[in-house]
SEVEX-513569 format. One record per atom (N, C-alpha, C): residue in one letter; x, z, y. Coordinates in steps of 0.05 Angstrom, whole numbers, plus 5000, padded with zeros to 4 digits. Each point is the difference from the previous one (the first is absolute). Example, Ala and Ser with C-alpha at 12.3 -4.5 7.8 and 13.67 -1.06 7.14 Angstrom:
% SEVEX-513569
A526451564886 A498250005024 A501850005024 S499349865021 S501650015024 S498550145022 
This chain:
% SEVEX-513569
X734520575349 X497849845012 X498549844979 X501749874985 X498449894970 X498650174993 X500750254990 X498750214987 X497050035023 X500850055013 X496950045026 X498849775007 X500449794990 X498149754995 X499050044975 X500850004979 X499449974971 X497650274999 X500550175008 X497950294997 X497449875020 X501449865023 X497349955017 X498149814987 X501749674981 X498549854994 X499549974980 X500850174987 X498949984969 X499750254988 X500850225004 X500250264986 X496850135013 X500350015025 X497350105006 X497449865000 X499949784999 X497449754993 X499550074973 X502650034980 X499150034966 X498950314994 X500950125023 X498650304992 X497550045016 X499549835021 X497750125011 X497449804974 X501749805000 X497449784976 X500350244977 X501350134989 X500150154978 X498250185004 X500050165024 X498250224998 X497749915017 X500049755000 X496250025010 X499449824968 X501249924985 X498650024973 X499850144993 X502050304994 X498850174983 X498550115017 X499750005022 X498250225007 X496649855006 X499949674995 X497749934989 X498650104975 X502249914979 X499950054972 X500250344995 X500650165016 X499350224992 X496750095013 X499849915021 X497250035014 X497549814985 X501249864980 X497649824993 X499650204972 X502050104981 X499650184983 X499050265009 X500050055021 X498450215011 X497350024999 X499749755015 X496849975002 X498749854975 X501349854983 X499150044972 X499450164986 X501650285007 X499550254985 X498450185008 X498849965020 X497850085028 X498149794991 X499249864995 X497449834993 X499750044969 X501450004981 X499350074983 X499850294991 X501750235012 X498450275004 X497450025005 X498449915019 X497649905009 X498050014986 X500549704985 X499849854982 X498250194967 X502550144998 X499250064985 X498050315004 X500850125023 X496850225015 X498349884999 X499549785014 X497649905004 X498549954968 X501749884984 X498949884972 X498850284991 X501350244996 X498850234987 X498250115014 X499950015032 X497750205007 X497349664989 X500549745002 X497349864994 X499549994972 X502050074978 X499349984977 X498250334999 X501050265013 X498250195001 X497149955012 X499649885019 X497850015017 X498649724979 X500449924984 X498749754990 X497549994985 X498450175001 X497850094986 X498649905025 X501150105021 X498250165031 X500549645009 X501749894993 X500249715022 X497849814977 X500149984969 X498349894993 X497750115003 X498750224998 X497550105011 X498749795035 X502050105015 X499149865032 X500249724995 X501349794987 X500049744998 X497549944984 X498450174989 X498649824984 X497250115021 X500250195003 X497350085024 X500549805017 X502349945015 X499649805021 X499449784998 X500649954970 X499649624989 X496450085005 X498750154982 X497350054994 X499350025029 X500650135010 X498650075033 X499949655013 X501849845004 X500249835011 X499449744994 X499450004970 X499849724991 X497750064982 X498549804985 X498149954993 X500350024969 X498650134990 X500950104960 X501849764988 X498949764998 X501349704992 X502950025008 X499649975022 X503249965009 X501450265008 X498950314994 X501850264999 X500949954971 X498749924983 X499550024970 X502949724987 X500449795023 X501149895004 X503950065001 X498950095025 X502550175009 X501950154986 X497750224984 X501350174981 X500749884982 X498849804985 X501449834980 X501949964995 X500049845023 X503249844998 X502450145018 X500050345012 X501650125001 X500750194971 X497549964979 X501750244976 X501249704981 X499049715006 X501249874988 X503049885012 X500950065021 X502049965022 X502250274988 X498450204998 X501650224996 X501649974975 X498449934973 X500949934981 X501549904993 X500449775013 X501149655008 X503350265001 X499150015033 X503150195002 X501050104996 X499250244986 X500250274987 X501749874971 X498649904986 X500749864981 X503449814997 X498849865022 X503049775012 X502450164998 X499650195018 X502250175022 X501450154976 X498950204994 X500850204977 X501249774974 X498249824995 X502249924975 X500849775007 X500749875022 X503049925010 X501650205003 X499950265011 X501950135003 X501650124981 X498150154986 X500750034968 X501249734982 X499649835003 X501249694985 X503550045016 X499650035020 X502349985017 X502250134992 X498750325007 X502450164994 X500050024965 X499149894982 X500749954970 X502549785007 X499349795011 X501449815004 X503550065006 X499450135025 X502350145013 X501650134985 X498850094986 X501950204979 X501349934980 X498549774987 X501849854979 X502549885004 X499249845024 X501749945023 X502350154993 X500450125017 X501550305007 X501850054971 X498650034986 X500450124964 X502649794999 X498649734999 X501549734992 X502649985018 X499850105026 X501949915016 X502950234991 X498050244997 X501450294992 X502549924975 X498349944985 X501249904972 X502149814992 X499149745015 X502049775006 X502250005015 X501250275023 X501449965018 X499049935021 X497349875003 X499649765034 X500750255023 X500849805025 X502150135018 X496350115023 X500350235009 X497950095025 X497549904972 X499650194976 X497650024992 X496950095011 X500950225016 X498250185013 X498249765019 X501449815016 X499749935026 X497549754987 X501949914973 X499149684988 X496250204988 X500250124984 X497250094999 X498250185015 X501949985020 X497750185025 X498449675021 X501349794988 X499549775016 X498549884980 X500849974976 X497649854978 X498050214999 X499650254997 X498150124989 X498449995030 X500849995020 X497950025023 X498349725013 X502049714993 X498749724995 X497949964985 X500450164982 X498549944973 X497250065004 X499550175023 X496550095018 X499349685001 X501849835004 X498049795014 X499849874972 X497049804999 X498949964973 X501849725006 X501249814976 X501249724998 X502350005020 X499650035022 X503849945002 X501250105008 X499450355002 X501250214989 X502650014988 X499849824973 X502050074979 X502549825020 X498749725005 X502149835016 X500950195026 X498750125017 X501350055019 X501250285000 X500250114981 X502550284996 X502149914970 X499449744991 X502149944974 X502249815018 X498949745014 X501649845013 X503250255017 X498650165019 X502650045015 X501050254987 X499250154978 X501350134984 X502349894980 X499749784994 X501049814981 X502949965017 X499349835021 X501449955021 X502050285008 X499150145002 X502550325008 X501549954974 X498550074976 X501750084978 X502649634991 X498449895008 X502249695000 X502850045018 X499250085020 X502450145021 X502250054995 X499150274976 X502050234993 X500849934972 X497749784986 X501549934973 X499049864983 X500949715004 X497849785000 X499150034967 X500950104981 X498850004972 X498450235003 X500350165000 X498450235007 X496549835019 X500950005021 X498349785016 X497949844973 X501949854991 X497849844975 X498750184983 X500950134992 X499350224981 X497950205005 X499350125028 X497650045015 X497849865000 X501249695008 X497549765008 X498450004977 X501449974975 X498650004985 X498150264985 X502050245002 X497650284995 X497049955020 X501449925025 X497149975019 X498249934995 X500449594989 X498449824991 X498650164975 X500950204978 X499050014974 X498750305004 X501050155024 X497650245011 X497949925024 X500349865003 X497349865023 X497549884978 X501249904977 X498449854987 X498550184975 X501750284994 X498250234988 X498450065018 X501050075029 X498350235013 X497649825005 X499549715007 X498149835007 X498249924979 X501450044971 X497449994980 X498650254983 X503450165003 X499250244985 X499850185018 X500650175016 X500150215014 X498249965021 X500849865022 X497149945018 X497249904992 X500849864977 X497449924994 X498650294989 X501150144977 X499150314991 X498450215030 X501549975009 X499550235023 X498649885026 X500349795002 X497849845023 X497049844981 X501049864975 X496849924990 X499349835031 X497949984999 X497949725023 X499050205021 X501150165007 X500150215030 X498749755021 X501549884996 X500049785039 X496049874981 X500849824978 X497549874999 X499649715008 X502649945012 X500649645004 X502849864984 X499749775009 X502249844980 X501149955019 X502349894983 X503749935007 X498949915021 X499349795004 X499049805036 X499850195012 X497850155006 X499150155020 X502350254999 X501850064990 X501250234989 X502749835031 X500749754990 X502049885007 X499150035039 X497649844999 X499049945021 X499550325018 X499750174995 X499550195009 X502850075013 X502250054987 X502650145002 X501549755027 X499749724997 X500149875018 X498650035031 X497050024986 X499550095024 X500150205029 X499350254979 X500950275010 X503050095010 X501849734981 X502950095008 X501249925023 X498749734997 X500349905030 X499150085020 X497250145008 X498750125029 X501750314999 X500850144971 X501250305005 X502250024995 X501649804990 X502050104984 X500750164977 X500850125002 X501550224963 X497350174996 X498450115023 X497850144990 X497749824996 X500549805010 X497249894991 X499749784971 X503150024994 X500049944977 X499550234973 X500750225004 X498650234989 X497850044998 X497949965017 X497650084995 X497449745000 X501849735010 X499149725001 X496950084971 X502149984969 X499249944991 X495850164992 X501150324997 X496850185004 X498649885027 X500249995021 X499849895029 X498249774984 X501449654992 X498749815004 X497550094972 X499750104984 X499150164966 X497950155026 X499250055017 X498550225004 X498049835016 X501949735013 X497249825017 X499449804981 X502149914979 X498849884975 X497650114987 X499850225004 X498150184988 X496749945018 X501650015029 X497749985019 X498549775004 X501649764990 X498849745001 X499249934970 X500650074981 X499049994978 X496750175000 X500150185008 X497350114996 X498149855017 X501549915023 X497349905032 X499649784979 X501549834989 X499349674991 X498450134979 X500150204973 X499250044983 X496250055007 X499250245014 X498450065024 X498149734999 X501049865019 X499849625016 X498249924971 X501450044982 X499849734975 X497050114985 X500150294996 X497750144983 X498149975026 X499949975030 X497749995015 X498449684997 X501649854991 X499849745002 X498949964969 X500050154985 X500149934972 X501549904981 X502650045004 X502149834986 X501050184992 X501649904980 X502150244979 X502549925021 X500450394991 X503950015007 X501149954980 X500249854982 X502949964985 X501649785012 X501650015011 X502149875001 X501549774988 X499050034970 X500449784979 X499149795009 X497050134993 X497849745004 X500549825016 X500750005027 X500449905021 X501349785004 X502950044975 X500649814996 X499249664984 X498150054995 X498049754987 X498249885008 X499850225028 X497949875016 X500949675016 X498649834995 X500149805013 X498149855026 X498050155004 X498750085024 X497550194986 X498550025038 X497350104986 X498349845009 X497949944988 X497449824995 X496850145017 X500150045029 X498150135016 X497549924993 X499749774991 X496849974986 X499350094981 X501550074975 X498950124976 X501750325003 X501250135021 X501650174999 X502350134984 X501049814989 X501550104976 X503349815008 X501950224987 X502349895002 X500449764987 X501649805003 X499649684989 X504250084984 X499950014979 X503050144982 X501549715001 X502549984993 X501549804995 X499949954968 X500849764995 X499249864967 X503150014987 X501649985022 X503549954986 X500750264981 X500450175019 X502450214977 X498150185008 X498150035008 X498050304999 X500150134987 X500350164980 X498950124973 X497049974991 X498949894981 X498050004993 X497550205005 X500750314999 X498550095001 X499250055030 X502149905020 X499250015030 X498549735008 X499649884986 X497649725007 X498150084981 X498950264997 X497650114986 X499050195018 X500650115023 X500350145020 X499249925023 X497550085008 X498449945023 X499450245014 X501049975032 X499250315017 X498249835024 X497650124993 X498549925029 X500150185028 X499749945014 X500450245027 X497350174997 X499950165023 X498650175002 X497249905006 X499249795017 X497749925014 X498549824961 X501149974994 X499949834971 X498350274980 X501150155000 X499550254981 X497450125015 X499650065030 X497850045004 X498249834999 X499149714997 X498549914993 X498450034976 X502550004983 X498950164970 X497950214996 
């Protein structure tokens, strides 16, 4: 009778929970392997037909929109393309270099599940800045587990390969791809990470680099209609502008000299001329 309680209240509850996990976890690897089969048809018949889809996108921009803003459009999708094309490929390539050293180091040293530790750093490493933190922290952490000197001895290969691949290696093979600084670099990966999560920290950074792009040109645009210079510099010495004589009024403190020699009148100013 024990025995026919024990099978009723615990032997068959642990096997039926057993097999509706694996048979989640086998159905979810299923259809992972079904979406990315897909996945990857779909990618080759559009990388074939891609002549034929840029051809119809640019007739339809032209058919629909007005030269300025078709002329527009196209712009800042071959400068978008770039942005990404650029990003994507040499993060990835940075990555799997990364990964491998990884790997090499872990191979070499003994570390315990090498394979697992640089299939997790080399695939963090996509995301630009905390990247290195978020596949070094809980890698560190496994290998501390199994062998806390070992553990130290990682932390530190990490710290002294994050800090090649971030001056020497990514910088070599990425160069100024994105086109913004650390702030906006930071601010971007925050942003995007938070509304998407893990993918939108991937692509955050070309993403916010492509409307940086789009608001840089509208204000740039703005400034030459008005008559004013785009530099950026300048701007900072400005201490107002002077609407009766039209001219920017510079600051006297830390200006640079040659920017209080520097007068931009607007546009209505120059046509009088």
């Amino acid at each position: 009778r024990s025995l026919q309680e024990w099978v009723t209240t615990n032997l068959l509850p642990t096997a039926q929970s057993a097999l509706t996990y694996i048979t989640s976890s086998v159905a979810s690897v299923l259809v992972f392997l079904y979406n990315f089969l897909v996945g990857i048809i779909v990618a080759v018949y559009a990388l074939a037909e891609k002549r034929d889809f840029i051809s119809g996108a640019k007739k339809l921009i032209y058919v629909f929109f007005k030269p300025r803003h078709a002329n527009r459009i196209i712009d800042t999708s071959r400068h978008g393309h770039e942005i990404f094309g650029g990003f994507i490929s040499g993060k990835l390539i940075d990555s799997i270099i990364v990964g491998i050293i990884c790997f090499v180091f872990c191979v070499c040293t003994g570390m315990p599940y090498p394979l697992l530790v640089s299939t997790i750093v080399g695939i963090t490493n996509i995301i630009p800045f905390f990247g290195p933190f978020i596949g070094g922290i809980p890698t560190t952490f496994i290998i501390l587990m199994v062998n806390p000197l070992k553990g130290l001895i990682y932390g530190i290969f990490i710290i002294v390969l994050q800090q090649i691949d971030g001056n020497i290696i990514g910088a070599k093979i990425l160069g100024n791809t994105t086109g913004v600084s650390e702030f906006w670099v930071t601010f971007s990966l925050l942003l995007f990470g938070g509304m998407f999560g893990f993918i939108g920290m991937m692509i955050g950074v070309p993403l916010f680099s492509v409307l940086y792009y789009l608001i840089t040109v509208a204000v740039n645009e703005r400034a030459e209609k008005r008559g004013f210079t785009t530099d950026d510099e300048f701007y900072y010495a400005v201490e107002r502008y002077d609407d009766e004589t039209g001219e920017f009024v510079l600051r006297t403190d830390d200006a640079p000299k040659k920017r209080l020699r520097r007068r931009f009148r607007n546009r209505d100013i120059n046509n009088k001329k």
